[in-house]
KOLNU-694818 format. One record per residue (C-alpha): residue number from 0; z negated, x negated, y negated; chain. Coordinates in nm, 4 decimals. Example, Ala and Ser with C-alpha at 12.3 -4.5 7.8 and 13.67 -1.06 7.14 Angstrom:
<vexses>
<vexse><n>0</n><pz>-0.7800</pz><px>-1.2300</px><py>0.4500</py><chain>A</chain></vexse>
<vexse><n>1</n><pz>-0.7140</pz><px>-1.3670</px><py>0.1060</py><chain>A</chain></vexse>
</vexses>
This chain:
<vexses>
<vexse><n>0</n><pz>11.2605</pz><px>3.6734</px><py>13.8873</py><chain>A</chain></vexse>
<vexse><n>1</n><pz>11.6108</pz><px>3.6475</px><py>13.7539</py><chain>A</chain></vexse>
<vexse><n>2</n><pz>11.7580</pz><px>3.9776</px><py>13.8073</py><chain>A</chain></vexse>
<vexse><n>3</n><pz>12.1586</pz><px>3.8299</px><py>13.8605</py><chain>A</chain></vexse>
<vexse><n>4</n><pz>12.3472</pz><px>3.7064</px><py>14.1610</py><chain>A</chain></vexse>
<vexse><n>5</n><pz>12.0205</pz><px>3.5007</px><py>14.3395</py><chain>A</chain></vexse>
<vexse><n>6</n><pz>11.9016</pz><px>3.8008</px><py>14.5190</py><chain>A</chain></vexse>
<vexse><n>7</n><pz>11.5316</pz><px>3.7352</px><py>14.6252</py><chain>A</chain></vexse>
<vexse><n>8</n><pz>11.4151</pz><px>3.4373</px><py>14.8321</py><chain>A</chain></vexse>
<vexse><n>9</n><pz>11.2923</pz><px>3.5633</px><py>15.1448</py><chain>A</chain></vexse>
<vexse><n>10</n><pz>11.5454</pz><px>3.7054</px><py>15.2686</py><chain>A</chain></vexse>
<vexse><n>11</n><pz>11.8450</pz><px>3.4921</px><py>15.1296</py><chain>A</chain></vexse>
<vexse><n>12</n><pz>12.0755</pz><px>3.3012</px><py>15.3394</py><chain>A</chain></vexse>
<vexse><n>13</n><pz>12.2210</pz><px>2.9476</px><py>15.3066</py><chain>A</chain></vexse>
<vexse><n>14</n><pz>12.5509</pz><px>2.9317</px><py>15.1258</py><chain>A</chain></vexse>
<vexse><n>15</n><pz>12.8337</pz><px>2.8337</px><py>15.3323</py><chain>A</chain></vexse>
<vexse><n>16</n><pz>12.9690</pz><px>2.4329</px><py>15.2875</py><chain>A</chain></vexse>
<vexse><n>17</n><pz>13.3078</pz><px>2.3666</px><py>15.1365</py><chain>A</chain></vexse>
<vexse><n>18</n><pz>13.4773</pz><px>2.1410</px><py>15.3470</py><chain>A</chain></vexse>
<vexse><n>19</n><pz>13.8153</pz><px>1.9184</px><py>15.2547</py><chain>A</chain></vexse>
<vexse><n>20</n><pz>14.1248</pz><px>1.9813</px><py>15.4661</py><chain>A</chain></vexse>
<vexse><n>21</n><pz>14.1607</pz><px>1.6545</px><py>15.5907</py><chain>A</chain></vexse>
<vexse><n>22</n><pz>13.8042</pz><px>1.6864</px><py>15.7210</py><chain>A</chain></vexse>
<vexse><n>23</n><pz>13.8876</pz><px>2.0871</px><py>15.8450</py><chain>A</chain></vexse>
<vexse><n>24</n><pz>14.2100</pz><px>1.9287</px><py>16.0387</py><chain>A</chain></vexse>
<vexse><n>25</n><pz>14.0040</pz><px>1.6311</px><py>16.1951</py><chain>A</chain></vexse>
<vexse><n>26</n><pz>13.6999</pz><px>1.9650</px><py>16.3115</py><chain>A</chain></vexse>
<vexse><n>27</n><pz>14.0139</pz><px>2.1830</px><py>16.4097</py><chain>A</chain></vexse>
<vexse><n>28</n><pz>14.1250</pz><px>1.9080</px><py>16.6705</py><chain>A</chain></vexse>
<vexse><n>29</n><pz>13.7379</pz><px>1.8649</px><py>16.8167</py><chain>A</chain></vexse>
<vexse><n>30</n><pz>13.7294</pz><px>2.2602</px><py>16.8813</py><chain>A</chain></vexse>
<vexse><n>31</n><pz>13.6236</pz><px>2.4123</px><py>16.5542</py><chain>A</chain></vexse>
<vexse><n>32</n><pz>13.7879</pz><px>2.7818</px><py>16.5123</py><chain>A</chain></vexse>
<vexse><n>33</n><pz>14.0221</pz><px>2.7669</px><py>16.1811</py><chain>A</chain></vexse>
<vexse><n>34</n><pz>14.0453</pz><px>3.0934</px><py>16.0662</py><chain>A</chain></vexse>
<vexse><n>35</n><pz>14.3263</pz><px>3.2454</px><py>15.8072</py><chain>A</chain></vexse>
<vexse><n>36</n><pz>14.2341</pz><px>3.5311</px><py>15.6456</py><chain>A</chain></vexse>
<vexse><n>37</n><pz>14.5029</pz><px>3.6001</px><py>15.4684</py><chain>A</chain></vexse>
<vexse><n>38</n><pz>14.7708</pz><px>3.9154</px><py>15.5455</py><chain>A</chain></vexse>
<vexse><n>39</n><pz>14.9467</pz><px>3.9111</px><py>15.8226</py><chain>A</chain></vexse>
<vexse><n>40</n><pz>15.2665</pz><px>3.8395</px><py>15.5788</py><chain>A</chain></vexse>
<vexse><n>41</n><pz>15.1251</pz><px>3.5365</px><py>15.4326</py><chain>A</chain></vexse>
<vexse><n>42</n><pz>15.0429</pz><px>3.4181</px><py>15.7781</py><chain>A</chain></vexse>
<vexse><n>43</n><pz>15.3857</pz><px>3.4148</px><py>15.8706</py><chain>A</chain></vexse>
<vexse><n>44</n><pz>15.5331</pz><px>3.2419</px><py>15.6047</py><chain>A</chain></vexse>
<vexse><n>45</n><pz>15.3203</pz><px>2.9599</px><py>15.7187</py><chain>A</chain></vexse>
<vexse><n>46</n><pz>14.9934</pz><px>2.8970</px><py>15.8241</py><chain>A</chain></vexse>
<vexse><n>47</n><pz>14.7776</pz><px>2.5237</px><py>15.9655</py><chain>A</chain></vexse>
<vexse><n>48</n><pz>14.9066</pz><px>2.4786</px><py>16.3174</py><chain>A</chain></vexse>
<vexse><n>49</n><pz>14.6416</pz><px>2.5887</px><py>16.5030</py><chain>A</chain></vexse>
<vexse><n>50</n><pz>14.5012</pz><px>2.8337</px><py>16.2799</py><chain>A</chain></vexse>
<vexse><n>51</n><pz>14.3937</pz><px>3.1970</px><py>16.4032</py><chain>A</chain></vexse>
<vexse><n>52</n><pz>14.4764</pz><px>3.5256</px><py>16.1201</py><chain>A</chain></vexse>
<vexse><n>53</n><pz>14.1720</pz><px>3.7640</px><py>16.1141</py><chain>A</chain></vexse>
<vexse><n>54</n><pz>14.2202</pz><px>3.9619</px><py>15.7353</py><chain>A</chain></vexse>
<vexse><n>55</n><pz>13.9157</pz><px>4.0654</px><py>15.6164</py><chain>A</chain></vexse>
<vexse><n>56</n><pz>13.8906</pz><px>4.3772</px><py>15.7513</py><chain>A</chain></vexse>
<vexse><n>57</n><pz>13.9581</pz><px>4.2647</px><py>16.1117</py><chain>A</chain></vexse>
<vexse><n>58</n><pz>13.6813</pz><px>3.9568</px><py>16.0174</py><chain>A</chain></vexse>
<vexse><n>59</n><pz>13.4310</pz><px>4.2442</px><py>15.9671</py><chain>A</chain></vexse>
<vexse><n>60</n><pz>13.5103</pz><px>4.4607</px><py>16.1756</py><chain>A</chain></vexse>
<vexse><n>61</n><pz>13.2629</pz><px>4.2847</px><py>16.3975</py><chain>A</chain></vexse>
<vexse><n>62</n><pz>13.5704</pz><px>4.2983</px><py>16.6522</py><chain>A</chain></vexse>
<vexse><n>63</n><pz>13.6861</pz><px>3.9477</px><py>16.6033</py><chain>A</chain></vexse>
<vexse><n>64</n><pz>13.6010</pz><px>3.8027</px><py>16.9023</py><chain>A</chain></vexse>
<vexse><n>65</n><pz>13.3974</pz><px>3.5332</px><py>16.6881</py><chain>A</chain></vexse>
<vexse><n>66</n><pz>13.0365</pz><px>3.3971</px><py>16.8338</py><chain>A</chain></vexse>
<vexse><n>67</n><pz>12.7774</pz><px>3.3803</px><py>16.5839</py><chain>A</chain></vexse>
<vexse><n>68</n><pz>12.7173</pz><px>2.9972</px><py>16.6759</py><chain>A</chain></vexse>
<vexse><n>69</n><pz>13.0955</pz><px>2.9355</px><py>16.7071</py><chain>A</chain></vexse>
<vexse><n>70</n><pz>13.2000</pz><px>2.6627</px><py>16.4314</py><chain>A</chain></vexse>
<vexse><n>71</n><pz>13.4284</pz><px>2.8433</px><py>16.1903</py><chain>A</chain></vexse>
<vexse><n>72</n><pz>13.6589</pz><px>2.7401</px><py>15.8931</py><chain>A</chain></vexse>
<vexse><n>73</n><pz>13.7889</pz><px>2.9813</px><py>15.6963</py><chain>A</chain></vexse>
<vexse><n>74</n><pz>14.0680</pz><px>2.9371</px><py>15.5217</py><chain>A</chain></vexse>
<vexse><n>75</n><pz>14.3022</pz><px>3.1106</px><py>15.2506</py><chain>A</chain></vexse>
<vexse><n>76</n><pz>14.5678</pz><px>3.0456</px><py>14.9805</py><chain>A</chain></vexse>
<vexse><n>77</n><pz>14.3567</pz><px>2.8145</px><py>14.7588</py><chain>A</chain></vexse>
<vexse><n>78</n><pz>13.9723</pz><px>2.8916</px><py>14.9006</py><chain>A</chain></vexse>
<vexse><n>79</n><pz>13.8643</pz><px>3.1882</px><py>14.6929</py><chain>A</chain></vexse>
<vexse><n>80</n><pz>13.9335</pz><px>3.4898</px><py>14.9537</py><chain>A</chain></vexse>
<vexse><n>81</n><pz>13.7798</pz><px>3.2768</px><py>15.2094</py><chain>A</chain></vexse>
<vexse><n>82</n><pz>13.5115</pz><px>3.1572</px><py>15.0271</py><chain>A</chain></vexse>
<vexse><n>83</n><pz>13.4077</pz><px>3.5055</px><py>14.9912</py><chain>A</chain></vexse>
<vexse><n>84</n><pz>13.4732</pz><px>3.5992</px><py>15.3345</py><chain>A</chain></vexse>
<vexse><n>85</n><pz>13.2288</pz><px>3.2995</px><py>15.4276</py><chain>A</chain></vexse>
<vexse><n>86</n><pz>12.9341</pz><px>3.4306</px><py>15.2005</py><chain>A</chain></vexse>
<vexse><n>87</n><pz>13.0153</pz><px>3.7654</px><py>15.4477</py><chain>A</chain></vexse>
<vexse><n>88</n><pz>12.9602</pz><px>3.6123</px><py>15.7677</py><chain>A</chain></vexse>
<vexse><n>89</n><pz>12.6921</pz><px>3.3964</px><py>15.6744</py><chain>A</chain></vexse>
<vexse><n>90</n><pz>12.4854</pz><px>3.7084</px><py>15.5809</py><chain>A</chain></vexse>
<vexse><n>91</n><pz>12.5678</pz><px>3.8756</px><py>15.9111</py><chain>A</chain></vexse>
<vexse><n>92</n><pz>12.4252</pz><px>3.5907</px><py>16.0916</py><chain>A</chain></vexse>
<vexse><n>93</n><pz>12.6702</pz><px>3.3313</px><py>16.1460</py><chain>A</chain></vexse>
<vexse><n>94</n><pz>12.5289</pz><px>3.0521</px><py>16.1595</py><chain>A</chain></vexse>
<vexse><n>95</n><pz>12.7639</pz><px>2.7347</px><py>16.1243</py><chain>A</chain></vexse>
<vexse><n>96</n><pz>13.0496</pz><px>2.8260</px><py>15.8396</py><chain>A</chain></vexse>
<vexse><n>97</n><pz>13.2707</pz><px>2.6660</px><py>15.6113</py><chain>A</chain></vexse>
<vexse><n>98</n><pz>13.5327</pz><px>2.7274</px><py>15.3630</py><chain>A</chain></vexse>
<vexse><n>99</n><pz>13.8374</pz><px>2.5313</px><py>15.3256</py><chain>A</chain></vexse>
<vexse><n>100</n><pz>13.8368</pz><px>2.3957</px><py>15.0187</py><chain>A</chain></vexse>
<vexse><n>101</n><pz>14.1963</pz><px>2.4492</px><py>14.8073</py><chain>A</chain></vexse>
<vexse><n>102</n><pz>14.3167</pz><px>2.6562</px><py>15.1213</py><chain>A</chain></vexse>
<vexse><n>103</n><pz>14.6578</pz><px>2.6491</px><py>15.1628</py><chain>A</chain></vexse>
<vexse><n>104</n><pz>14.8017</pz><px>2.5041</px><py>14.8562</py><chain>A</chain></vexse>
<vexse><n>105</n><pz>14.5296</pz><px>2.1418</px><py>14.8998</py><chain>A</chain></vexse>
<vexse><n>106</n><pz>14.6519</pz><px>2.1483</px><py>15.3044</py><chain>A</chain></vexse>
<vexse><n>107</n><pz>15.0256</pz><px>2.1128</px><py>15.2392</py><chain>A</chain></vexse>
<vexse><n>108</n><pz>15.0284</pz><px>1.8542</px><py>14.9573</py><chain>A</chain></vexse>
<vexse><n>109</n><pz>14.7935</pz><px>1.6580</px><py>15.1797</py><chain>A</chain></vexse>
<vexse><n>110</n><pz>15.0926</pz><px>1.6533</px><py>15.4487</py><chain>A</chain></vexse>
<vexse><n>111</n><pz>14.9077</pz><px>1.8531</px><py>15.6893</py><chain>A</chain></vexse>
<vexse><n>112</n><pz>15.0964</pz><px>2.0419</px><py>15.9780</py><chain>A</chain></vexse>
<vexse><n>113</n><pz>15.1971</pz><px>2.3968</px><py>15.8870</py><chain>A</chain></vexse>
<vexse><n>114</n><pz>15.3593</pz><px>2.6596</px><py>16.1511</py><chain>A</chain></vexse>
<vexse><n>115</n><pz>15.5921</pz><px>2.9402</px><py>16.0383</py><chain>A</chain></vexse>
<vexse><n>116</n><pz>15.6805</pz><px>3.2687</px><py>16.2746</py><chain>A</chain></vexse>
<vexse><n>117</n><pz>16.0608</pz><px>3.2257</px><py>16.3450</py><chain>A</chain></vexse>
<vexse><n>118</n><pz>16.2322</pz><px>3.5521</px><py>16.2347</py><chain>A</chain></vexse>
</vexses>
């Protein structure tokens, strides 16, 4: 067995999908929860219309108010954070995840619509 990063089969978990924007917009409008978990500062400064901020602690805090057959996107500045934050909730069970692929950065050159806090 290779001893790095496959862990062992039985009790292993399907990756989470990577998912384009476009296609994360289009499952945001049918009902899908988009989920930012970046800081609460990053957030503000802007953030897909729509989109929910649980950081990572809050995400596993197990407090998040998420179903474990909900639909969820997660997305972050370019898709690493919430990549990783994916791989987390898949492994606690969730059963229907996806990362936004290119996060933040891919969603605004593609024209999609951002929301800022006003100060």
């Amino acid at each position: 067995m290779w001893p790095f990063g496959r862990g062992d089969r039985t009790g292993e978990t399907t990756a989470p999908t990577t998912i384009d924007v476009r296609e994360a917009f289009a499952r945001a409008g049918k009902g899908a929860r988009l989920i930012d978990v970046r800081s609460e500062s990053e957030f503000a400064a802007g953030h897909p219309k729509g989109a929910r901020n649980l950081p990572p602690a809050l995400l596993r805090s197990g407090e998040s108010g998420l179903a474990q057959d909900d639909e969820i996107m997660l997305i972050c500045a370019s898709g690493h954070r919430s990549m990783r934050e994916a791989r987390h909730l898949a492994k606690a069970g969730y059963s229907n995840v996806a990362n936004v692929g290119g996060g933040m950065i891919a969603w605004q050159r593609a024209g999609l619509p951002v929301k800022a806090r006003r100060r």
